[in-house]
C-alpha positions as CSV (number, residue, x, y, z in Angstrom):
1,X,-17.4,5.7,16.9
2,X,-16.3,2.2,18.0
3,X,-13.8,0.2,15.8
4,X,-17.0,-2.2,15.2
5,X,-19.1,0.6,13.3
6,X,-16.8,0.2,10.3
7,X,-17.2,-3.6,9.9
8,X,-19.7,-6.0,10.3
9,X,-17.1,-9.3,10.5
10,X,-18.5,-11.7,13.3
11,X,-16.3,-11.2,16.5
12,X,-15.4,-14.9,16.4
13,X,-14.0,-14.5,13.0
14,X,-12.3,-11.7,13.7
15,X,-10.3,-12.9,17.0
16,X,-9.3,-16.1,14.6
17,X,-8.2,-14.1,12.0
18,X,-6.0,-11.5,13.9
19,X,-4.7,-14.5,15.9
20,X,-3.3,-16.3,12.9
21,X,-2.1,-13.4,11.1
22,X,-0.1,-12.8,14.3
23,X,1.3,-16.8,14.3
24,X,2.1,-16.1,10.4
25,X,3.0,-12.6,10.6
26,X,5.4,-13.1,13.9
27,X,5.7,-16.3,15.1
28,X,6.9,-18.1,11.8
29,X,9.3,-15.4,11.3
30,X,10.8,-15.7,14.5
31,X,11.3,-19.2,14.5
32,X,12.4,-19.3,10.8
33,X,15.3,-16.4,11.9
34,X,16.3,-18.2,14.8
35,X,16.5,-21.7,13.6
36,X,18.8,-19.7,10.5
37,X,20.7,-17.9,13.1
38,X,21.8,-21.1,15.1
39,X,23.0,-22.3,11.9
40,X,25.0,-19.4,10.9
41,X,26.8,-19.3,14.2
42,X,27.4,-22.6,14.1
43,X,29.3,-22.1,10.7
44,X,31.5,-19.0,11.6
45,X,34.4,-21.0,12.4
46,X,34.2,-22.7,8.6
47,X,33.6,-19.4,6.9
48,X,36.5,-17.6,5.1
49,X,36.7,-13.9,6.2
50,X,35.9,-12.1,4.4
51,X,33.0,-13.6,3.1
52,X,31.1,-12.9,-0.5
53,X,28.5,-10.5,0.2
54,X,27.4,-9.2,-3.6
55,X,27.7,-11.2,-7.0
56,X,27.3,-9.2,-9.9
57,X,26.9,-10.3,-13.6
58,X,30.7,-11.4,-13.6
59,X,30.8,-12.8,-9.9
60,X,31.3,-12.4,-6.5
61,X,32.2,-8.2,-6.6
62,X,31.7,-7.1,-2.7
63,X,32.8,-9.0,0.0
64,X,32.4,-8.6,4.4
65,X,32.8,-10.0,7.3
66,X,30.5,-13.3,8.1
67,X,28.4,-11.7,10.7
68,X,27.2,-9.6,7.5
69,X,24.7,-12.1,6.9
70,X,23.9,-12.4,10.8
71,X,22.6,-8.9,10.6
72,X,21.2,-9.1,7.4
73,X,19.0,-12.4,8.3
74,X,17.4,-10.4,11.3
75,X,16.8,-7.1,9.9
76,X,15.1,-9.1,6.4
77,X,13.9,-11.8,8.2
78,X,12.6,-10.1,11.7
79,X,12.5,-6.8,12.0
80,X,10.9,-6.3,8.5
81,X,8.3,-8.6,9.1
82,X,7.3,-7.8,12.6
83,X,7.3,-4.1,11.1
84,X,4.9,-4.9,8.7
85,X,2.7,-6.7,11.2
86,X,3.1,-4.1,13.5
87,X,1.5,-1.5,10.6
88,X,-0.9,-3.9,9.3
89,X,-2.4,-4.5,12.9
90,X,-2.3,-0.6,13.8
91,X,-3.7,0.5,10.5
92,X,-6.5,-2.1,9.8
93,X,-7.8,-2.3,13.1
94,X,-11.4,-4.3,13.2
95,X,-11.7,-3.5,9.1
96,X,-9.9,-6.9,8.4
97,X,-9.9,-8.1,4.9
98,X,-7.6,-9.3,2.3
99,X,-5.2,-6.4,2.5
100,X,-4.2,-7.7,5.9
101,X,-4.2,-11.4,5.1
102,X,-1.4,-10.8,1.5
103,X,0.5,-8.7,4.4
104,X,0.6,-11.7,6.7
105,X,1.9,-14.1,3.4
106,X,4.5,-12.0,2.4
107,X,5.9,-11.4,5.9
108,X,6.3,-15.2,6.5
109,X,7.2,-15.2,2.8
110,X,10.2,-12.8,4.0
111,X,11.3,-14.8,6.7
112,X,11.3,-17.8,4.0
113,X,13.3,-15.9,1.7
114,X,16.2,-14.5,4.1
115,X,16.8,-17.7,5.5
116,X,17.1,-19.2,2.5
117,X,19.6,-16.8,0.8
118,X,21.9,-16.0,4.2
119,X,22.2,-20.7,4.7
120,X,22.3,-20.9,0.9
121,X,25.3,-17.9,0.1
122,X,26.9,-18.9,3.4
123,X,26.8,-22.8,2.6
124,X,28.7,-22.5,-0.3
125,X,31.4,-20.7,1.0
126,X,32.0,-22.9,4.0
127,X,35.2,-24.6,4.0
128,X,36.7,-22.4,1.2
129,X,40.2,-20.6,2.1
130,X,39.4,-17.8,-0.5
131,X,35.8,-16.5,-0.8
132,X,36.4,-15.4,-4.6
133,X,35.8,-19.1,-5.7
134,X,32.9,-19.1,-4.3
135,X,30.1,-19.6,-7.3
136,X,27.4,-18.0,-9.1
137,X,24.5,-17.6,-6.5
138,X,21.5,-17.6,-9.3
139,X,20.9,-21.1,-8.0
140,X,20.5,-19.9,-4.5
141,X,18.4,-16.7,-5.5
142,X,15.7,-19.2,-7.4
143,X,15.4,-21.8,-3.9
144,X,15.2,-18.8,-1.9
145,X,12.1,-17.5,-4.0
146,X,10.4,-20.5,-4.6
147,X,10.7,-21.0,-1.1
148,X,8.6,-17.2,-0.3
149,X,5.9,-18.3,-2.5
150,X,5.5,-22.2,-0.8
151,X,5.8,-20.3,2.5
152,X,3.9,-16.8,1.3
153,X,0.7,-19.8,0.2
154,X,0.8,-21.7,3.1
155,X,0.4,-18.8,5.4
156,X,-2.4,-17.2,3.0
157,X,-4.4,-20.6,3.3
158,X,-4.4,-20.8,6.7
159,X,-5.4,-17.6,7.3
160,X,-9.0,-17.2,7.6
161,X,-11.1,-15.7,4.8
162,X,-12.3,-12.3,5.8
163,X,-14.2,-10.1,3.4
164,X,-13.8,-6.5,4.4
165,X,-17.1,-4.6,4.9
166,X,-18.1,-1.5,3.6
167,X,-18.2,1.9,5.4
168,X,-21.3,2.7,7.2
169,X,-23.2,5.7,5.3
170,X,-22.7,9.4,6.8
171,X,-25.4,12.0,7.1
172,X,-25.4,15.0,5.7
173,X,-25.4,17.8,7.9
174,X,-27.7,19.7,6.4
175,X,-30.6,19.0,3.9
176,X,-29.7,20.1,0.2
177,X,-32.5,21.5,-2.3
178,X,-31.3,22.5,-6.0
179,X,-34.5,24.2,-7.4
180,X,-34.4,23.8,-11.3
181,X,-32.3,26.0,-13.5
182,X,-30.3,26.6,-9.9
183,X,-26.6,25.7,-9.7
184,X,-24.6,25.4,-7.2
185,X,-21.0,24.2,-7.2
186,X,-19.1,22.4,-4.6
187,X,-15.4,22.6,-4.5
188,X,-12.6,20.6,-2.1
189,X,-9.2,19.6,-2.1
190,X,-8.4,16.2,-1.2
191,X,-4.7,15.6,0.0
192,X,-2.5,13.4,2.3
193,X,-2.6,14.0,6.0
194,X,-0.5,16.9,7.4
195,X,1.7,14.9,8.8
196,X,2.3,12.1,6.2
197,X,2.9,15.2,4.2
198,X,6.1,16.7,6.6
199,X,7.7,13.1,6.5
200,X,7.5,12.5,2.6
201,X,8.7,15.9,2.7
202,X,11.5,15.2,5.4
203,X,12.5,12.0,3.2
204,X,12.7,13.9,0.2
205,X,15.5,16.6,1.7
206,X,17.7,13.5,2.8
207,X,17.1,11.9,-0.6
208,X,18.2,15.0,-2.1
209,X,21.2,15.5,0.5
210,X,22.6,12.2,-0.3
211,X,22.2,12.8,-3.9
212,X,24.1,16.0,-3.6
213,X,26.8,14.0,-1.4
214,X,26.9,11.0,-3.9
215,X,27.7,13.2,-6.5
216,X,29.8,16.1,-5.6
217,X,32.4,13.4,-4.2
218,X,32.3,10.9,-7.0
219,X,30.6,8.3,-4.8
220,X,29.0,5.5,-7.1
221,X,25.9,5.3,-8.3
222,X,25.5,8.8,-7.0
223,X,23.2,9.2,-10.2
224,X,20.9,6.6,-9.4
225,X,20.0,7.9,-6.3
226,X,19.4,11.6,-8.3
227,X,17.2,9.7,-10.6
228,X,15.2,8.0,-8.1
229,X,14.6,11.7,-6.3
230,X,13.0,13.1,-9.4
231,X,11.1,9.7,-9.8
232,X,9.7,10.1,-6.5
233,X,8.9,13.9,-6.7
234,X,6.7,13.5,-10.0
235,X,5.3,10.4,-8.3
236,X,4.4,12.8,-5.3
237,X,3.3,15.4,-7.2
238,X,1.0,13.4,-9.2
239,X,-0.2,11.7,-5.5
240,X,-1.0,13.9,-2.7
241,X,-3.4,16.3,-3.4
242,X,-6.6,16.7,-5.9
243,X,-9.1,19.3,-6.8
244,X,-12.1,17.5,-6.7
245,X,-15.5,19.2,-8.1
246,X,-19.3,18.7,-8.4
247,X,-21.5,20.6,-10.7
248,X,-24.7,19.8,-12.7
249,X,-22.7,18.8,-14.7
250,X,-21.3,15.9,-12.8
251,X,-18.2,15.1,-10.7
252,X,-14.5,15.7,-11.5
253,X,-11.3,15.4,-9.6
254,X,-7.7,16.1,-10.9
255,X,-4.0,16.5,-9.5
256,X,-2.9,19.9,-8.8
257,X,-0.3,19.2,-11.5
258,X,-3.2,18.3,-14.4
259,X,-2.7,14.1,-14.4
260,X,-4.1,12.0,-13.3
261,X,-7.5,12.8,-13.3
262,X,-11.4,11.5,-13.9
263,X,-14.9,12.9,-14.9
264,X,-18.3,11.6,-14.4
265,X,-21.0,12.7,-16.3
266,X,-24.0,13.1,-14.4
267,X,-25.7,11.1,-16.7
268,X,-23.4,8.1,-15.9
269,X,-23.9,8.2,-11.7
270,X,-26.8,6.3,-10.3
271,X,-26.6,7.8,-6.3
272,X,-24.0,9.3,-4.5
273,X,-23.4,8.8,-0.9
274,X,-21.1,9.9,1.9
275,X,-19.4,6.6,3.6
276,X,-16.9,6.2,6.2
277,X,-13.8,4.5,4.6
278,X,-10.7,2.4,5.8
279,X,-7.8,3.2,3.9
280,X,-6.2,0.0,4.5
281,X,-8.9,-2.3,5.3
282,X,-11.2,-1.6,2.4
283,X,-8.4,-0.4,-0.4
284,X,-4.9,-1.8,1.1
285,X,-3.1,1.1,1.3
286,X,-3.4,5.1,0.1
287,X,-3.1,7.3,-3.0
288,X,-5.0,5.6,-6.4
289,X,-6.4,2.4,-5.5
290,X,-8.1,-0.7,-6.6
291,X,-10.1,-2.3,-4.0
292,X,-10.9,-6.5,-4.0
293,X,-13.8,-5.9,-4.6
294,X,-13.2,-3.6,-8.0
295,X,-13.7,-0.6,-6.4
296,X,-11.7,2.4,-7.1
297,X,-10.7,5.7,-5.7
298,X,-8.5,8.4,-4.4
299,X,-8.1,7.3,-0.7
300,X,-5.4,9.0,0.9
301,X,-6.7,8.9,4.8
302,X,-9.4,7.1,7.0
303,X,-12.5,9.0,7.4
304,X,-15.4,10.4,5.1
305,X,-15.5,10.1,1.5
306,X,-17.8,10.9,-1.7
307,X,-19.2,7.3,-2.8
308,X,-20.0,7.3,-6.5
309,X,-22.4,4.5,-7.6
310,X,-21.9,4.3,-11.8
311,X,-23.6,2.7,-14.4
312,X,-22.0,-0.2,-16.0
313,X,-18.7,0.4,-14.0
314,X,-17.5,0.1,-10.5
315,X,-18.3,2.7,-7.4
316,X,-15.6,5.2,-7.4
317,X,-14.7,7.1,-4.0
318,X,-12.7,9.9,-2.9
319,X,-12.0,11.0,0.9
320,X,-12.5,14.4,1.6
321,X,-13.4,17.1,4.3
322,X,-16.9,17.8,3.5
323,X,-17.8,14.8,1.5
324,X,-21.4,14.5,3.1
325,X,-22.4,18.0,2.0
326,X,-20.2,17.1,-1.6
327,X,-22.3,13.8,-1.7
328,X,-25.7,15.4,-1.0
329,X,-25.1,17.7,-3.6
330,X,-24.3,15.7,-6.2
331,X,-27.5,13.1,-5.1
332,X,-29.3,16.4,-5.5
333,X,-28.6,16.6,-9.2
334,X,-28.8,13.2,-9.8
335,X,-32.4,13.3,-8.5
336,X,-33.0,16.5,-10.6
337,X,-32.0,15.1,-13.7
338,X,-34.4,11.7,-12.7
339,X,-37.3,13.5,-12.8
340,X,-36.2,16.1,-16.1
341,X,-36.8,14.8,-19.3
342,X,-34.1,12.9,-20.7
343,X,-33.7,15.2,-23.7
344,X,-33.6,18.0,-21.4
345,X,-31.2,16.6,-18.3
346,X,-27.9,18.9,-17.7
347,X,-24.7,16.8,-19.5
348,X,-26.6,15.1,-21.8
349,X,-24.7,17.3,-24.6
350,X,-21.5,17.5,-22.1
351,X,-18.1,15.7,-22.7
């Protein structure tokens, strides 16, 4: 498969759309740090040291040395964004759409932002022999985010508008007959890549290490790190894998842990198809998603996936191993119950 069977964007448009998210995505965010850098080294020698690094609700509370915000300004207003231009190109590929375009927006927007707050904080202070009367930065905070969303809009209107295509429809690999009063279930599991599975996993344990750490020395908000571990294992365990089912009945997929889940009568799908998705492209991003285009599903890798076409509602899609047997299947019933009388169709009574 080439990277031009998932899309049917005009080459042209395509070129000029990965071109300017790269000027808006890298470009502006390099010039934006380095014009801020030039600045801040230029003000060292003005700075108090230490500097105000954290206000709080009473004040400046945490203080460092000047070159704090150096650091800072590169990692927020550089590295980030290059890392998220970096993903967007590598995970997108020729399925452009607006996923990749918000992602070019906010990584200018970023750039934007940590300029403004590392000039801003630091341009207060300069000149002042104690940092602690330095004042309230709320004023700072506000510029800063006003100026993300004037940079964030500029860079979304100059970007090209690309729609993103949907997946070209997969074969089954063998034909599927259901003779009447036959039935015949299908049952899959639909979960997060192997490997995207050992890093959440790997993230979790150092999560929980530093937790433990936090806590069993008296550290600080040891507790809110705890919290945010259990937030993020019911998150996960509500997230990375589903028992998805089709039956005469109709089609059903739920967490392993119960919620959340969905069920569609058979009386309520029109077709069923098996397509080739892009998790990014079509959905922007994994897990439960709502696409542009008001499309939802459980997408949590590129590849095939069950393509529910409903009545008065939305498509709904899943990816799966085996979704164009799972799909045949289910288009099986649905042209069963077509051609039964409606009184006597299989899930009329169901639900």
């Amino acid at each position: 498969m080439t990277t031009h069977d998932l899309t049917r964007t005009p080459p042209s448009l395509l070129r000029r759309a990965r071109l300017t998210f790269f000027l808006v995505a890298v470009i502006v965010p390099l010039v934006l740090t380095a014009a801020a850098a030039v600045v801040v080294i230029a003000w060292l020698p003005s700075l108090p040291d230490p500097v105000v690094t954290h206000w709080g609700v009473s004040g400046a509370d945490g203080f460092g040395p000047p070159t704090t915000y150096l650091w800072l300004l590169l990692g927020i207003g550089l590295v980030l964004p290059v890392l998220m231009a970096v993903t967007t190109l590598s995970a997108v590929g020729a399925h452009w759409g607006g996923a990749a375009r918000l992602m070019g927006a906010l990584a200018a927007g970023m750039a934007a932002f940590a300029a403004g707050m590392s000039l801003g904080s630091l341009g207060m202070q300069r000149g002042l022999a104690d940092a602690g009367e330095t004042p309230g930065v709320g004023g700072v905070m506000a510029l800063s985010f006003a100026a993300l969303l004037v940079v964030g809009a500029v860079a979304w209107a100059v970007q090209p508008r690309v729609r993103a295509e949907q997946g070209r429809t997969l074969e089954p690999r063998h034909a599927v007959h259901v003779a009447d009063g036959e039935r015949v279930v299908w049952l899959g599991t639909a979960s997060m890549p192997r490997l995207a599975l050992i890093a959440v996993s790997v993230l979790l344990l150092g999560i929980a290490g530093l937790a433990a750490f936090m806590l069993g020395t008296g550290v600080d908000g040891g507790w809110v790190v705890a919290l945010s571990l259990v937030v993020i294992v019911i998150a996960m365990a509500t997230a990375t894998a589903f028992r998805v089912r089709v039956t005469p009945e109709g089609f059903s997929a739920r967490a392993l842990v119960g919620w959340p889940r969905i069920s569609i009568p058979l009386r309520e799908i029109e077709s069923a198809r098996a397509v080739d998705i892009s998790p990014f492209g079509e959905f922007g991003g994994w897990g439960w998603r709502i696409a542009v285009d008001g499309r939802t599903g459980i997408v949590m890798r590129r590849g095939a996936a069950i393509e529910i076409s409903r009545r008065d509602k939305r498509p709904f899609i899943v990816t799966i191993d085996g979704a164009e047997e799972a799909a045949a299947l289910l288009q099986a019933y649905v042209e069963r119950g077509a051609a039964t009388p409606r009184g006597d169709r299989t899930g009329d009574t169901a639900s």
